[in-house]
C-alpha positions as CSV (number, residue, x, y, z in Angstrom):
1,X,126.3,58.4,79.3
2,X,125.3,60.2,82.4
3,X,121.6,60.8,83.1
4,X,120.7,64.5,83.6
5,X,119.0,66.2,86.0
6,X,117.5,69.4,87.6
7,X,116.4,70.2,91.0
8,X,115.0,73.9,91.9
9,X,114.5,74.8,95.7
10,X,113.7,77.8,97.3
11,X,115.2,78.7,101.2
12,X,114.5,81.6,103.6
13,X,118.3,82.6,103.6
14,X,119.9,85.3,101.0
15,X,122.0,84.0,98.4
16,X,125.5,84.5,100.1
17,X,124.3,83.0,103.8
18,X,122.5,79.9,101.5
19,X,125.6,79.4,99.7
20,X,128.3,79.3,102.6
21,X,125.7,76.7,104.6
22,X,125.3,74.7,101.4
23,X,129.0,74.1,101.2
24,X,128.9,72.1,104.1
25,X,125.3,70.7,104.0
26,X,125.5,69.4,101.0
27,X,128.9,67.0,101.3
28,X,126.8,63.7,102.3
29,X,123.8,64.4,99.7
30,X,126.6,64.9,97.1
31,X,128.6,62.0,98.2
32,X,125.3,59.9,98.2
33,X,125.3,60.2,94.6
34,X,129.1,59.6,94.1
35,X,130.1,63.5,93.9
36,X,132.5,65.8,95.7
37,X,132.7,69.7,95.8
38,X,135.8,71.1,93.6
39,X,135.0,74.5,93.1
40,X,133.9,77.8,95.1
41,X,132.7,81.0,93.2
42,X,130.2,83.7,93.7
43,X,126.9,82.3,93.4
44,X,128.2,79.1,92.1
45,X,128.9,75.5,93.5
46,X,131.0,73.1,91.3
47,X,130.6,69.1,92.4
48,X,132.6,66.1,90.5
49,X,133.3,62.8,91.2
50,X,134.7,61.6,94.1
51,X,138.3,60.3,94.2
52,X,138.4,56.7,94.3
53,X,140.9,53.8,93.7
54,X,141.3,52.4,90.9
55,X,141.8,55.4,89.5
56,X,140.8,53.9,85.6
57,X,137.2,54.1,87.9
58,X,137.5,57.9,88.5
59,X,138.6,58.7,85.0
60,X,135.4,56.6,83.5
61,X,133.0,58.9,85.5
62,X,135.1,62.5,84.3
63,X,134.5,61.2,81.0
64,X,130.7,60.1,81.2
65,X,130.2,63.3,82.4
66,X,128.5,63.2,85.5
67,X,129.1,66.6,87.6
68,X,126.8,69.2,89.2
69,X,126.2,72.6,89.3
70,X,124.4,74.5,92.3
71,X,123.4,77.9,91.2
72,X,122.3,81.1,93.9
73,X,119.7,83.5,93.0
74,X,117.5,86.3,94.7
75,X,114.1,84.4,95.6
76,X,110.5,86.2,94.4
77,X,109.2,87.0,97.6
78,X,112.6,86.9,100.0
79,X,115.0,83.9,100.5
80,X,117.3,82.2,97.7
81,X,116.0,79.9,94.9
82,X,118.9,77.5,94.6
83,X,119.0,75.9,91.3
84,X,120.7,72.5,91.4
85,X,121.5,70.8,87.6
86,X,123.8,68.5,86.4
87,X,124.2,64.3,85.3
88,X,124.8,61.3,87.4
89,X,125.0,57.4,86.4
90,X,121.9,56.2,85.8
91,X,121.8,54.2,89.3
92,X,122.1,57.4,91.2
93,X,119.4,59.4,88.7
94,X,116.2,58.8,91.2
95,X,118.5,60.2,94.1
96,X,119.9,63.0,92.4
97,X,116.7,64.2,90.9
98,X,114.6,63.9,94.3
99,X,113.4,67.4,95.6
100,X,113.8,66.1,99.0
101,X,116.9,64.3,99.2
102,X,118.5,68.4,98.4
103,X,115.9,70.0,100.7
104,X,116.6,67.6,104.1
105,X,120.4,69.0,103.6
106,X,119.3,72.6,103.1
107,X,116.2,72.9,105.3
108,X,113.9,74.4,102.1
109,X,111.2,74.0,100.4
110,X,110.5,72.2,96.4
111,X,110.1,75.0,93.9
């Protein structure tokens, strides 16, 4: 089974401007933990696994259930509190659940 995980970070940018730098930001941290981004919607990031051959290796990580969620929200004083959750393999837990592996992509700060 996959190993969850949740990340919270805060940014000086509003929600929208956060989310359209994340988008591209983001694509080697995710990929360092063996995730892609599939999905776009307000607010809302959607990361799953990467496409890899064999495919039977693909279709084993869909059904662990190791995907991520990064979630935009108005920050207390200012800025964006991004709200990263989700489950990795167990080998790829200590990355994914590191504060500062997300914040070196996004230029924030640990909540």
């Amino acid at each position: 089974m996959a190993t969850p995980f949740n990340v919270e970070i805060s940014v000086p940018e509003a929600p929208a401007d956060a989310q359209a730098r994340a988008a591209t930001a983001l694509n080697d941290a995710a990929r360092a933990i063996g995730l892609r981004l599939t999905k776009r919607a307000q607010g809302e990031l959607t990361y799953r696994p990467t496409v890899q051959f064999p495919f039977l290796l693909m279709l084993y990580h869909n059904l662990n259930g190791e995907r991520m969620r990064i979630k935009f929200g108005s920050g207390e004083s200012g800025g964006s509190r991004v709200t990263i959750t989700g489950a990795v393999a167990r080998s790829r837990h200590p990355l994914a659940s590191d504060p500062e592996h997300w914040t070196e992509a996004l230029g924030g700060s640990a909540s």
